[in-house]
Jmol script that loads the backbone (N, CA, C; Angstrom):
load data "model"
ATOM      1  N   UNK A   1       0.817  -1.193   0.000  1.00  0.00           N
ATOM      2  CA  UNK A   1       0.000   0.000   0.000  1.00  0.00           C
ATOM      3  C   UNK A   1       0.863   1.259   0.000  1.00  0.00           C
ATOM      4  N   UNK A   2       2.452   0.882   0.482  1.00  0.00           N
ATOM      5  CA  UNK A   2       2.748   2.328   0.784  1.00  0.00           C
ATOM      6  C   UNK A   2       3.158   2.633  -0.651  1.00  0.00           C
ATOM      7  N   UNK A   3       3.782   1.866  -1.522  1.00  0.00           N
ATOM      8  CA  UNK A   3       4.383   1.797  -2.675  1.00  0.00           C
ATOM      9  C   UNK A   3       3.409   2.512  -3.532  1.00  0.00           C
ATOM     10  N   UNK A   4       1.936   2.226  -3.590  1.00  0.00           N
ATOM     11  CA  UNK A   4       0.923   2.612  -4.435  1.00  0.00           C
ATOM     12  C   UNK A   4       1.059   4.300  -3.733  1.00  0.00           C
ATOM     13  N   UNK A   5       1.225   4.369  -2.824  1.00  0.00           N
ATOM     14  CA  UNK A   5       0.900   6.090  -2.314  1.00  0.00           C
ATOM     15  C   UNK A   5       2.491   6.400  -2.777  1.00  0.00           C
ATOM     16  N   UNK A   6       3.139   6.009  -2.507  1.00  0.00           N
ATOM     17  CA  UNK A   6       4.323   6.646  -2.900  1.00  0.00           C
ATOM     18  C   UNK A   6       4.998   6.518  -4.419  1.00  0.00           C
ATOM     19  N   UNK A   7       3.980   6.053  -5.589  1.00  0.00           N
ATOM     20  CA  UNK A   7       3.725   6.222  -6.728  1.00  0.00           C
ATOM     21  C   UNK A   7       2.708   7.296  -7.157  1.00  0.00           C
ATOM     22  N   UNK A   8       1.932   7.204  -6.750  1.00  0.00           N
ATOM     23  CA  UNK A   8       0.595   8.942  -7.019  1.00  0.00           C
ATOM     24  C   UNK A   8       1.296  10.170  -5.975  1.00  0.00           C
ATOM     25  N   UNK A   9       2.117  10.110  -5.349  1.00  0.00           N
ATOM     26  CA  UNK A   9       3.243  11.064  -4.826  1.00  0.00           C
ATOM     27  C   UNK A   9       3.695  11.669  -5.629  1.00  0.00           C
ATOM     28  N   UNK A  10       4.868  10.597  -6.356  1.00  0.00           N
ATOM     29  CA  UNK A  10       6.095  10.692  -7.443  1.00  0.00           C
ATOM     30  C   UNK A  10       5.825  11.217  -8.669  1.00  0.00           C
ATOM     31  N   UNK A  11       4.432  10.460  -9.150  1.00  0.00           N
ATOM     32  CA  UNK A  11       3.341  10.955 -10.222  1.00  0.00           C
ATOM     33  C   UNK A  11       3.295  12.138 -10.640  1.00  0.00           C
ATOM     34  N   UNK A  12       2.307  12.868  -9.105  1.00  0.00           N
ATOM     35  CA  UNK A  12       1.713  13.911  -9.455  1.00  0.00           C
ATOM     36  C   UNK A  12       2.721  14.891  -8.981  1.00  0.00           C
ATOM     37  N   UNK A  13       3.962  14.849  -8.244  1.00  0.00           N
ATOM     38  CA  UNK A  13       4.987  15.615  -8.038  1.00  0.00           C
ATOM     39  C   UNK A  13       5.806  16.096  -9.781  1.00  0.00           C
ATOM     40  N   UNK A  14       5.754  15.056 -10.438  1.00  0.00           N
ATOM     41  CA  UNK A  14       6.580  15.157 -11.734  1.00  0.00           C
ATOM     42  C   UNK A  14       5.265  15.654 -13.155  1.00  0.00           C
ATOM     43  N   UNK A  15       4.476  15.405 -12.566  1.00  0.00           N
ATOM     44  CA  UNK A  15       3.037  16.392 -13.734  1.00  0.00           C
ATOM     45  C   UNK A  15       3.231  17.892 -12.891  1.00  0.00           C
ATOM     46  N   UNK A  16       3.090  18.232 -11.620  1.00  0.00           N
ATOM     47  CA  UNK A  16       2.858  19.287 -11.400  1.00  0.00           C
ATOM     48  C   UNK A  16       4.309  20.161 -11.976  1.00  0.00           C
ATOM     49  N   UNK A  17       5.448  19.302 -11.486  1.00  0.00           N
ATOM     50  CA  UNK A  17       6.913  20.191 -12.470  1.00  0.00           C
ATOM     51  C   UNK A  17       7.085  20.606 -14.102  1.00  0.00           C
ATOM     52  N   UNK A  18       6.405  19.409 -14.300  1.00  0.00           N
ATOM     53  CA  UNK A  18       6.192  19.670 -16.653  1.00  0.00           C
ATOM     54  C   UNK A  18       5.343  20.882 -16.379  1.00  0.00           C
ATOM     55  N   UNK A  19       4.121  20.937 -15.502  1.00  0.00           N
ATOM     56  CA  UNK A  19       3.123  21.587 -15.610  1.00  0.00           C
ATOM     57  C   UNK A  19       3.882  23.252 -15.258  1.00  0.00           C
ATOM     58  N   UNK A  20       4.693  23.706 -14.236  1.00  0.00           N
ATOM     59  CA  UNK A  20       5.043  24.360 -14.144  1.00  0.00           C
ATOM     60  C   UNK A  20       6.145  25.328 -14.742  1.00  0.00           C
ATOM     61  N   UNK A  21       6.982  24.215 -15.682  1.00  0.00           N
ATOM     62  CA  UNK A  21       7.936  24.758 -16.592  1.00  0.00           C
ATOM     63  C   UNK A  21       6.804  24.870 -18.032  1.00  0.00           C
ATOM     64  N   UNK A  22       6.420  23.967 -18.336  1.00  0.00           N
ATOM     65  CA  UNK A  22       5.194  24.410 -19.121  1.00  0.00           C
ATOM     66  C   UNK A  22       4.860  25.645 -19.441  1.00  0.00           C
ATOM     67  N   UNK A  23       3.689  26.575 -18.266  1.00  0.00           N
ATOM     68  CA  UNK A  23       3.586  27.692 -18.536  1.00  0.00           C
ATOM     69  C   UNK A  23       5.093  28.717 -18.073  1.00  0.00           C
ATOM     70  N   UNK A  24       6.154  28.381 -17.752  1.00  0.00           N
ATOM     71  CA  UNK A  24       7.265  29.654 -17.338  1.00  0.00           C
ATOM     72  C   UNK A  24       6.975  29.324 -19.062  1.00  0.00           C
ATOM     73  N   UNK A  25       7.705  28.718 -20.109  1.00  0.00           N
ATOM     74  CA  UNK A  25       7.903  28.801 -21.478  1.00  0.00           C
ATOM     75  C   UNK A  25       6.496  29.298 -22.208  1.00  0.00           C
ATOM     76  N   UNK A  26       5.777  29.244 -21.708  1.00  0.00           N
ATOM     77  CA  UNK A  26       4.460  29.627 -22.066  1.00  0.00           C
ATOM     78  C   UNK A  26       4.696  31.510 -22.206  1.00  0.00           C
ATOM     79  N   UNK A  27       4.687  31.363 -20.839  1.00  0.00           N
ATOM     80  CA  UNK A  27       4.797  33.162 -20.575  1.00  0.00           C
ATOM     81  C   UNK A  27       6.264  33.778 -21.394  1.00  0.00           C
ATOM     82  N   UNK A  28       6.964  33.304 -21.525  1.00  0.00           N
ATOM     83  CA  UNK A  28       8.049  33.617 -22.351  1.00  0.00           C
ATOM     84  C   UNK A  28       7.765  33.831 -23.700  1.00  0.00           C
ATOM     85  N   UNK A  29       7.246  32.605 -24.569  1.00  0.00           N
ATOM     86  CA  UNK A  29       6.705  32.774 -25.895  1.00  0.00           C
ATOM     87  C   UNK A  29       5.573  33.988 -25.622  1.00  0.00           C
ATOM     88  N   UNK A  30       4.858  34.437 -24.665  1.00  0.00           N
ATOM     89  CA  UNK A  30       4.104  35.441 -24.868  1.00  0.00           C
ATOM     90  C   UNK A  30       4.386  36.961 -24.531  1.00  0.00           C
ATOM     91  N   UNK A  31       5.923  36.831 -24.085  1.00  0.00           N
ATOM     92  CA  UNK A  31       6.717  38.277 -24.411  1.00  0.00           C
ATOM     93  C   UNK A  31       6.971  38.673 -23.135  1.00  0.00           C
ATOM     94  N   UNK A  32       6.149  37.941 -21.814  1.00  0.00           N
ATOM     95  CA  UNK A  32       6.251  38.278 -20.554  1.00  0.00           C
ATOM     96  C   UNK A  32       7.517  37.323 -19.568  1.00  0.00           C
ATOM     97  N   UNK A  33       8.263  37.642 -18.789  1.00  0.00           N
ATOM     98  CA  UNK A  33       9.331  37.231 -18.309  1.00  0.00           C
ATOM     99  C   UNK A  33       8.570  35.863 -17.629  1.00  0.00           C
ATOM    100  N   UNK A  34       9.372  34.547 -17.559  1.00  0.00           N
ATOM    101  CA  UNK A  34       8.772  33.116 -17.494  1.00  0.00           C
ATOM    102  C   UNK A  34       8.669  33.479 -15.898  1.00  0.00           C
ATOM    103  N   UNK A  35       9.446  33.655 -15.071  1.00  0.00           N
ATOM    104  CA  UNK A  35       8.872  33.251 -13.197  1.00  0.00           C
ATOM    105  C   UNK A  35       7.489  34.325 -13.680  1.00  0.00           C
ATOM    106  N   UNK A  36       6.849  35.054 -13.797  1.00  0.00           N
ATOM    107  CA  UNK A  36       5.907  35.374 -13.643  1.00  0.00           C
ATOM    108  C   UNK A  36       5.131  33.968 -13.648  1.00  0.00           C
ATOM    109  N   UNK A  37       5.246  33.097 -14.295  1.00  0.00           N
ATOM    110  CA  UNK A  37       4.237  31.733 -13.835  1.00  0.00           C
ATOM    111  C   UNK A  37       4.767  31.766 -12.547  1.00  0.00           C
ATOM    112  N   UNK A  38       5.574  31.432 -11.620  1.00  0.00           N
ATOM    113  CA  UNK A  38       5.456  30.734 -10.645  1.00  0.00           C
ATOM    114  C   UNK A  38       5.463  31.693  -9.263  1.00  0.00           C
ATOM    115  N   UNK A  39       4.597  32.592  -9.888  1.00  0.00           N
ATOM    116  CA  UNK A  39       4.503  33.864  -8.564  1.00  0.00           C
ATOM    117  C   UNK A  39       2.999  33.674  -8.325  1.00  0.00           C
ATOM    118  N   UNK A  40       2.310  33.398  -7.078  1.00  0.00           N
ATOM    119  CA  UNK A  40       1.047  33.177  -6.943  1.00  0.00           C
ATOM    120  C   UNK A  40       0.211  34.395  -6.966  1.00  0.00           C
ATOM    121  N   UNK A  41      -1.134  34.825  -7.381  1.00  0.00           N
ATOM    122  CA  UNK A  41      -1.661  35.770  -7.694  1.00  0.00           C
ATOM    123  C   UNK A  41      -1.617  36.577  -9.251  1.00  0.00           C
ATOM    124  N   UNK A  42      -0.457  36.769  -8.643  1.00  0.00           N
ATOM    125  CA  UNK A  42       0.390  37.678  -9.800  1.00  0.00           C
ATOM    126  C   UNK A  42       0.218  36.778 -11.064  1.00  0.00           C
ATOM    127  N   UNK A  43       0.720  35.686 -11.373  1.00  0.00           N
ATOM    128  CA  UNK A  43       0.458  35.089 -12.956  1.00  0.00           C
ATOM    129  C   UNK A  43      -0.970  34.851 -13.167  1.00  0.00           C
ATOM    130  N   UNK A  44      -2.066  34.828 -12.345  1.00  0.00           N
ATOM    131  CA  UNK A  44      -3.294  34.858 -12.759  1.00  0.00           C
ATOM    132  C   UNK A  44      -3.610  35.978 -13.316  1.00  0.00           C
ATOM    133  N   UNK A  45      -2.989  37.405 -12.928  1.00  0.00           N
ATOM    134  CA  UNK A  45      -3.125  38.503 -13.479  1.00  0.00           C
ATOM    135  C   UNK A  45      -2.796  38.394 -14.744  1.00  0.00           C
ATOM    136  N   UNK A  46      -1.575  38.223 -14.741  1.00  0.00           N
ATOM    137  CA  UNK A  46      -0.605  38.518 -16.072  1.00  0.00           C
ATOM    138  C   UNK A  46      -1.001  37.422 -16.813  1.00  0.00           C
ATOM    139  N   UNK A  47      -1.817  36.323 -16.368  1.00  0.00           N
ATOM    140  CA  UNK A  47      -2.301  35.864 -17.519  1.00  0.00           C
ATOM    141  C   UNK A  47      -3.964  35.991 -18.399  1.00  0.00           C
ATOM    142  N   UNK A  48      -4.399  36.908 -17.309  1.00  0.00           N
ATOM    143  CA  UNK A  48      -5.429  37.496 -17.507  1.00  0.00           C
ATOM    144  C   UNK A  48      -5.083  38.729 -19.024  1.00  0.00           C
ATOM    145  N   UNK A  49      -4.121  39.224 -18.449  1.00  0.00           N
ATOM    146  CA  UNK A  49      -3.749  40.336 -19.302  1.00  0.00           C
ATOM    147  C   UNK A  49      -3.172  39.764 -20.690  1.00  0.00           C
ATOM    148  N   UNK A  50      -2.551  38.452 -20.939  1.00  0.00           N
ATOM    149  CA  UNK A  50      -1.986  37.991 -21.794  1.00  0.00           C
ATOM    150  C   UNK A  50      -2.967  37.383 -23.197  1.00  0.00           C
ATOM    151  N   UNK A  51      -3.922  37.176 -22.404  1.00  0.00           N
ATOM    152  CA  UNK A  51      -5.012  36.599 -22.944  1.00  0.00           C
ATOM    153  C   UNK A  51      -6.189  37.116 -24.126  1.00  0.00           C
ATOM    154  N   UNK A  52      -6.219  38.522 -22.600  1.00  0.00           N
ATOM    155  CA  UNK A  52      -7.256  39.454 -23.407  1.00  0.00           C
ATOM    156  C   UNK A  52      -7.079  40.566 -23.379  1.00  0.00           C
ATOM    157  N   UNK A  53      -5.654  40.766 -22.814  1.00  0.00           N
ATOM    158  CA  UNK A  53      -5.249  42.587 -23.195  1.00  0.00           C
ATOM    159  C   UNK A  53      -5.540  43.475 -22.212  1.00  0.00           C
ATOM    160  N   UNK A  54      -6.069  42.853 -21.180  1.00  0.00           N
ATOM    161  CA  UNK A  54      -6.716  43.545 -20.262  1.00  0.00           C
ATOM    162  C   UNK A  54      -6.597  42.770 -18.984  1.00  0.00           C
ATOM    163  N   UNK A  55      -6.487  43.154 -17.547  1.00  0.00           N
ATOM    164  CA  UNK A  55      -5.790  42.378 -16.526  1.00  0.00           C
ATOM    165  C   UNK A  55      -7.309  42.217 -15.456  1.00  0.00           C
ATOM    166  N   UNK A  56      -8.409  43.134 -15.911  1.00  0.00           N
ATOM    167  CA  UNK A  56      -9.381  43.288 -15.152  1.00  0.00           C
ATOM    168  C   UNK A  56     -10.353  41.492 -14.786  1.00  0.00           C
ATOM    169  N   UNK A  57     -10.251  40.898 -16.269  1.00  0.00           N
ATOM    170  CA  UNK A  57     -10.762  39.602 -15.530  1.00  0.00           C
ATOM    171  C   UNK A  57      -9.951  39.133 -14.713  1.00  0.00           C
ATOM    172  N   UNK A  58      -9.212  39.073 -13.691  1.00  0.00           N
ATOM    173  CA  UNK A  58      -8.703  38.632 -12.750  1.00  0.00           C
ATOM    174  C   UNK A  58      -9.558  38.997 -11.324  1.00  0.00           C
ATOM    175  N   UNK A  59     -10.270  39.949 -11.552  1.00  0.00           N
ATOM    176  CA  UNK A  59     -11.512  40.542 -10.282  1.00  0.00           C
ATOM    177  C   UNK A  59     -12.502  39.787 -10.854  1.00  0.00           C
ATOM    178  N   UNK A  60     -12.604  39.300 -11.772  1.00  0.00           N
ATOM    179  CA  UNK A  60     -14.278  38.289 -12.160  1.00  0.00           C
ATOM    180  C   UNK A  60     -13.436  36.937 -11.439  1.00  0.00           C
ATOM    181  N   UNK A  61     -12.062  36.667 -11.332  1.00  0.00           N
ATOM    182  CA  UNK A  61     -11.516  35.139 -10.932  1.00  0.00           C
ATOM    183  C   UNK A  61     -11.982  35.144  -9.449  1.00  0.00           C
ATOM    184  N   UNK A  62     -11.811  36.094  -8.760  1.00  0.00           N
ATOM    185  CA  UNK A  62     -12.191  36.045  -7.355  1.00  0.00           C
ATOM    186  C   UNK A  62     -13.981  35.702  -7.092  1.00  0.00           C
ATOM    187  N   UNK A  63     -14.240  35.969  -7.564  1.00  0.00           N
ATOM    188  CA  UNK A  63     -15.885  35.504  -7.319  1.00  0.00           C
ATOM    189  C   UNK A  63     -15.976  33.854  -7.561  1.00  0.00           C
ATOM    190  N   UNK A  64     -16.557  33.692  -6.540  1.00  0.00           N
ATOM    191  CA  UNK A  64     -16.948  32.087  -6.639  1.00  0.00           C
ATOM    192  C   UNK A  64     -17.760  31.561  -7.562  1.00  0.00           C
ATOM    193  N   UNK A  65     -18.012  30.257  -7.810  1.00  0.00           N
ATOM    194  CA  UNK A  65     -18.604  30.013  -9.381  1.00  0.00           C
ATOM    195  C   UNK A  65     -18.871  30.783 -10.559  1.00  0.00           C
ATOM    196  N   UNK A  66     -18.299  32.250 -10.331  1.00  0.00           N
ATOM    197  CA  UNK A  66     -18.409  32.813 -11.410  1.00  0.00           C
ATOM    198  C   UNK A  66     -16.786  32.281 -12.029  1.00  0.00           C
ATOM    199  N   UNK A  67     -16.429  32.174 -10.738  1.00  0.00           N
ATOM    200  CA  UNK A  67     -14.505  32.453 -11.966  1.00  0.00           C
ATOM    201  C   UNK A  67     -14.657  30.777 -12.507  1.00  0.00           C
ATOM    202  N   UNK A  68     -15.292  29.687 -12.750  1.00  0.00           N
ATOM    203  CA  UNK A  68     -15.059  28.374 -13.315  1.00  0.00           C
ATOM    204  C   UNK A  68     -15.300  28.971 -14.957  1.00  0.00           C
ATOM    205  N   UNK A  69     -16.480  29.776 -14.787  1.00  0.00           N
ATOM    206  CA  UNK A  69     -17.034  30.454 -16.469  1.00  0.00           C
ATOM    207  C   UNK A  69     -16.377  31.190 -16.978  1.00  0.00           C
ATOM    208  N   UNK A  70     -14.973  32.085 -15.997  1.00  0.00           N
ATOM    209  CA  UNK A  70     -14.558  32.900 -16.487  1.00  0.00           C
ATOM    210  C   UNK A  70     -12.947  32.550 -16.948  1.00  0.00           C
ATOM    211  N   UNK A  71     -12.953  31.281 -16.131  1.00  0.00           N
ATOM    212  CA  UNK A  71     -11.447  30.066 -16.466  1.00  0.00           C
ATOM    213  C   UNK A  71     -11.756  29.522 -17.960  1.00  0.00           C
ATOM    214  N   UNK A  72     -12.797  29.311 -18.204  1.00  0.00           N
ATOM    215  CA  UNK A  72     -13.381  28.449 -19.314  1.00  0.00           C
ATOM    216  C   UNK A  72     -13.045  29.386 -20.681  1.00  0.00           C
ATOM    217  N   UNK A  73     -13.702  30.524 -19.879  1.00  0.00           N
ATOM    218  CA  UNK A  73     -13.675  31.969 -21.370  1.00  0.00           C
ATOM    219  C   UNK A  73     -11.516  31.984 -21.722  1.00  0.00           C
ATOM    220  N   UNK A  74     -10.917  31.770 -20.367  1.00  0.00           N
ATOM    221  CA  UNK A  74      -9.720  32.644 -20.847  1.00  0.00           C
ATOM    222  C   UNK A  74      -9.028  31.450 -20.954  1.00  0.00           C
ATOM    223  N   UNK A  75      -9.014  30.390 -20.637  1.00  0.00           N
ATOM    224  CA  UNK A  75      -8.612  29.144 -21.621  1.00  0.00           C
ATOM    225  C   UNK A  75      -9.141  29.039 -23.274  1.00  0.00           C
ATOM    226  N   UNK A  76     -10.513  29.402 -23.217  1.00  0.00           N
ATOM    227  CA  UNK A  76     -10.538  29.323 -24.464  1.00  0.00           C
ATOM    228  C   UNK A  76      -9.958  30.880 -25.384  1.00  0.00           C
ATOM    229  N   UNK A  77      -9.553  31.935 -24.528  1.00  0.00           N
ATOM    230  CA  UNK A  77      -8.936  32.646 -25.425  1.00  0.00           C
ATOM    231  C   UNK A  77      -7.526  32.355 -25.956  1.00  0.00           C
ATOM    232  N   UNK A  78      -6.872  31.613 -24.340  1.00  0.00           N
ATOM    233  CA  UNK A  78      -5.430  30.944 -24.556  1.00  0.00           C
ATOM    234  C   UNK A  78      -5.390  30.247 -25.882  1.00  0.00           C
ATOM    235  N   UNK A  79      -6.342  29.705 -25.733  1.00  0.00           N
ATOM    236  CA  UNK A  79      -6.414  28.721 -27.521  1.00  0.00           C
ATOM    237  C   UNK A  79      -5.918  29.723 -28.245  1.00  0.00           C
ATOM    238  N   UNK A  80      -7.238  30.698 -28.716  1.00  0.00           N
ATOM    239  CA  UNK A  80      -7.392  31.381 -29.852  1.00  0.00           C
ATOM    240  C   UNK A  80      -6.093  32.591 -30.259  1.00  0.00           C
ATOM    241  N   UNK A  81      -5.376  33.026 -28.839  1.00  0.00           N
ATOM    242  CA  UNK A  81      -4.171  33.700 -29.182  1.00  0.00           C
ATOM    243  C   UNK A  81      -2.703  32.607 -29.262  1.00  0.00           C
ATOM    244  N   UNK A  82      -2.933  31.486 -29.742  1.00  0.00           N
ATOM    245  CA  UNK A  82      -1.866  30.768 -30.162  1.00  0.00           C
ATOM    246  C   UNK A  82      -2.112  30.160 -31.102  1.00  0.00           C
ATOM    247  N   UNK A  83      -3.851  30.373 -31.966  1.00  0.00           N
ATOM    248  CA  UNK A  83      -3.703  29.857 -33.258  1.00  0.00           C
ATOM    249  C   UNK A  83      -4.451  28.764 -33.414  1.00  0.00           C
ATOM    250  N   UNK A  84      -5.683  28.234 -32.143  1.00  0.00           N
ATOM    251  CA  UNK A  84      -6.022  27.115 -31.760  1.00  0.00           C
ATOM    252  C   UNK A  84      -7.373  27.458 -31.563  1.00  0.00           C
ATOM    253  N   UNK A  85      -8.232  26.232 -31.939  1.00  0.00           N
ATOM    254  CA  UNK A  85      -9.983  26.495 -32.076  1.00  0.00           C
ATOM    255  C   UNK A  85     -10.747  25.842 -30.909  1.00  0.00           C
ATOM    256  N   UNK A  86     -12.006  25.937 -30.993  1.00  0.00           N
ATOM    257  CA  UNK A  86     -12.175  25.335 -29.617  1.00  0.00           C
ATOM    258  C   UNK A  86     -12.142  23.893 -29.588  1.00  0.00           C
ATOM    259  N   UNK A  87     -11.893  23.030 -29.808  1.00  0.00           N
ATOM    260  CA  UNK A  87     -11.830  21.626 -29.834  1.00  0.00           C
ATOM    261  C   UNK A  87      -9.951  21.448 -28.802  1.00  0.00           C
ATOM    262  N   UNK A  88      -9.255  22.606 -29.391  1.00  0.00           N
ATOM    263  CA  UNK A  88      -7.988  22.587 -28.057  1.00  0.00           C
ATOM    264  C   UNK A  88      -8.593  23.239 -27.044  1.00  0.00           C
ATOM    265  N   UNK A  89      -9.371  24.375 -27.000  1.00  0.00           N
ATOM    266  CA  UNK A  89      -9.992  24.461 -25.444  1.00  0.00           C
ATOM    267  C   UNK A  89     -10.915  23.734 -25.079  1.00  0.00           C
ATOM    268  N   UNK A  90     -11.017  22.712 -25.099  1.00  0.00           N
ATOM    269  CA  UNK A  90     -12.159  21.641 -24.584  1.00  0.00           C
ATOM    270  C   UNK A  90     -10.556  20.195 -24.495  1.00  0.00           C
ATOM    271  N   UNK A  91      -9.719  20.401 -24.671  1.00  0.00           N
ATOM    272  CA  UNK A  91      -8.616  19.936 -23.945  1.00  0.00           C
ATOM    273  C   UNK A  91      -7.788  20.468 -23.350  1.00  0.00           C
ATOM    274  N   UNK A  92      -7.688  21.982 -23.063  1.00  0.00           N
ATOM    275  CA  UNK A  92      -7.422  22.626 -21.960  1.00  0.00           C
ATOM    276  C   UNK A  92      -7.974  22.654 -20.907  1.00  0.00           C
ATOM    277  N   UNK A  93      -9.152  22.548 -21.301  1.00  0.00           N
ATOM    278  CA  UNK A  93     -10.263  22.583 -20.381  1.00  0.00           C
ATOM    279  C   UNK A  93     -10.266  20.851 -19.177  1.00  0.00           C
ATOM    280  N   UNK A  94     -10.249  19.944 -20.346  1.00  0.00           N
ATOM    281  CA  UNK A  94     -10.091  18.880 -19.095  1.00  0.00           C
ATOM    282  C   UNK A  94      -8.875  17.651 -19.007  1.00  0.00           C
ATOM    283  N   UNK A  95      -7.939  18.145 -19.839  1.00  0.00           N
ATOM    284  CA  UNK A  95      -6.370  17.841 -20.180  1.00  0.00           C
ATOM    285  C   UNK A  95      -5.149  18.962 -19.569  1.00  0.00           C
ATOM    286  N   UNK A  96      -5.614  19.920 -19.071  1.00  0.00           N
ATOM    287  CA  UNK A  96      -5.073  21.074 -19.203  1.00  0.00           C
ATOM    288  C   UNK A  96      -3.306  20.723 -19.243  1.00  0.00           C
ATOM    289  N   UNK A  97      -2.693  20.011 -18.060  1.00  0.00           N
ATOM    290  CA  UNK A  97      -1.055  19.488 -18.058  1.00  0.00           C
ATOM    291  C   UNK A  97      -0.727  19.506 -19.342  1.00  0.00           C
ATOM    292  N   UNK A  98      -1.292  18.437 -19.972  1.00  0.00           N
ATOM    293  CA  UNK A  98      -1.029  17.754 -21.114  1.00  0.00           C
ATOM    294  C   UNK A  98      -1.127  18.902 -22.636  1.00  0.00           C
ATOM    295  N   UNK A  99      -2.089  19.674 -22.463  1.00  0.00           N
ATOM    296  CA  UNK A  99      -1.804  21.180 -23.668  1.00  0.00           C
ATOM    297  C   UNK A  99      -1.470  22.124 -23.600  1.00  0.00           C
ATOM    298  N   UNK A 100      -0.798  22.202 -22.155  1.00  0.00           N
ATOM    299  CA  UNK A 100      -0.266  23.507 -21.512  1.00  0.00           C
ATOM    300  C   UNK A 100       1.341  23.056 -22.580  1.00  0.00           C
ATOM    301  N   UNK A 101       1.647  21.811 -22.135  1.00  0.00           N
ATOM    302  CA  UNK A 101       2.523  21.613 -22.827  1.00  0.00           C
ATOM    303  C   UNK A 101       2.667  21.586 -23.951  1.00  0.00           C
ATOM    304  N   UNK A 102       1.598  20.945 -24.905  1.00  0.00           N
ATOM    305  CA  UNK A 102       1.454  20.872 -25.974  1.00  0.00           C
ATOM    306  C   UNK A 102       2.087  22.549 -26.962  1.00  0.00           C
ATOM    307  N   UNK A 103       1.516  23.282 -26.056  1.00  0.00           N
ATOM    308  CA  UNK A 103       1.291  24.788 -26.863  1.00  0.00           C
ATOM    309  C   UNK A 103       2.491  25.272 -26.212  1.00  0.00           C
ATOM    310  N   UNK A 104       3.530  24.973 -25.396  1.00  0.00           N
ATOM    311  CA  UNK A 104       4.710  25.712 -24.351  1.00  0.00           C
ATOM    312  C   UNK A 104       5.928  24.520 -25.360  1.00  0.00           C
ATOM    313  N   UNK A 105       5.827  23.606 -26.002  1.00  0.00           N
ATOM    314  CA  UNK A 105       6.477  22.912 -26.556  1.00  0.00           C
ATOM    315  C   UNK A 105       6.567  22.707 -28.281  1.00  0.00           C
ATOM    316  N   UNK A 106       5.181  23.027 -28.615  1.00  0.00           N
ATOM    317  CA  UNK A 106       4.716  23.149 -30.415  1.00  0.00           C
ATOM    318  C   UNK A 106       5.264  24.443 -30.889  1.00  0.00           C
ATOM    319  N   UNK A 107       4.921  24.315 -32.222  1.00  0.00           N
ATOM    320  CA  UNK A 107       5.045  25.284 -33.291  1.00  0.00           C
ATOM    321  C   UNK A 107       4.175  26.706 -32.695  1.00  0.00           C
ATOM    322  N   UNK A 108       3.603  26.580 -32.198  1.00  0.00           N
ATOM    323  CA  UNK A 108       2.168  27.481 -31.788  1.00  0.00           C
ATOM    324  C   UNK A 108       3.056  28.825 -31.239  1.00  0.00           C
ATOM    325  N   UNK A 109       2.626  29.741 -31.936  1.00  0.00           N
ATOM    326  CA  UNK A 109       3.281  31.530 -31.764  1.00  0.00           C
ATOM    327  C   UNK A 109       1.867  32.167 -31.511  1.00  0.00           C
ATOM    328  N   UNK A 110       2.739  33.173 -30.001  1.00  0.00           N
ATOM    329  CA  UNK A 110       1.411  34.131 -29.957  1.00  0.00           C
ATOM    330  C   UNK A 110       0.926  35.067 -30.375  1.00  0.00           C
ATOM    331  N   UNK A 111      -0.519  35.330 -30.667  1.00  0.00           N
ATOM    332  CA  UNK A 111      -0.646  36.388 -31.538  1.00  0.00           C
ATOM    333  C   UNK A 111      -1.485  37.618 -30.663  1.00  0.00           C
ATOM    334  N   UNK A 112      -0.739  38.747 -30.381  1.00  0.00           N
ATOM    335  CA  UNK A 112      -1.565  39.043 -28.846  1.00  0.00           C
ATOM    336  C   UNK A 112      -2.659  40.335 -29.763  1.00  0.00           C
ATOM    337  N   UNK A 113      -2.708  40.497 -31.188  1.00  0.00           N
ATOM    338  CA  UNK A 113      -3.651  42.003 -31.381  1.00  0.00           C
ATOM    339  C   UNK A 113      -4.723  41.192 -32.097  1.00  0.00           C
ATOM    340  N   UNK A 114      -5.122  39.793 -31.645  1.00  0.00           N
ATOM    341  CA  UNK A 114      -6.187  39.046 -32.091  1.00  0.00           C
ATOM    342  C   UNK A 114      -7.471  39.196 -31.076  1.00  0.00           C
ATOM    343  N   UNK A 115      -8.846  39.833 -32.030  1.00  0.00           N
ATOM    344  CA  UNK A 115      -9.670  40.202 -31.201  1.00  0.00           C
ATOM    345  C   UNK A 115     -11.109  39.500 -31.406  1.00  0.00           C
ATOM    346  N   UNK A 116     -11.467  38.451 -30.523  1.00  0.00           N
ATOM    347  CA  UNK A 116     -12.589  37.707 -30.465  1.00  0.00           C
ATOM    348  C   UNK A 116     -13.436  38.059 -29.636  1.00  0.00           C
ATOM    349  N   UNK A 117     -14.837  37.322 -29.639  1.00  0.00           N
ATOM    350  CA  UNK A 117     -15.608  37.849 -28.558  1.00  0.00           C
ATOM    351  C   UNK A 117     -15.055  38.367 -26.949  1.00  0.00           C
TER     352      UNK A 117
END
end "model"
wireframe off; spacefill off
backbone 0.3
color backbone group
């Protein structure tokens, strides 16, 4: 039993590290210095701002069940300013590790004067 816990330990210790160098290269390809991912608060901002140009949805993140609708909207903008439709935000959405990388590791360039709903 301890082996099984000290495998979903090791696991999710080594997804949460991809996951975290992930977006530092993320924020880099998007022109903003990479530790801004790993500053708490602060990269929700700056990725608020990265997204949609504007840092103010980060006060819609603080509201309770509103910010799941408002994670949903700026994942799916993350898509759309790297070139990606919604079928990758509906694997951001419940893959997220796995296309954080995808898009911090691919061809995918950001395009930040792209203006969608």
């Amino acid at each position: 039993m301890e082996s099984i816990y000290g495998t979903f330990m090791t696991s999710g210790f080594v997804v949460s590290l991809v996951t975290i160098i992930s977006w530092w290269i993320l924020f880099n390809k998007a022109g903003y210095k990479g530790w801004y991912a790993i500053v708490p608060i602060y990269n929700v901002y700056i990725f608020c701002q990265m997204v949609t140009g504007s840092g103010w949805f980060f006060l819609a993140m603080l509201i309770p069940f509103v910010n799941v609708f408002v994670l949903i909207y700026l994942l799916y903008r993350l898509s759309l300013v790297f070139g990606h439709g919604i079928l990758f935000t509906l694997g951001l959405v419940f893959m997220e590790p796995l296309f954080i990388l995808i898009l911090a590791l691919g061809a995918s360039s950001y395009h930040s004067n792209t203006t969608y709903f």
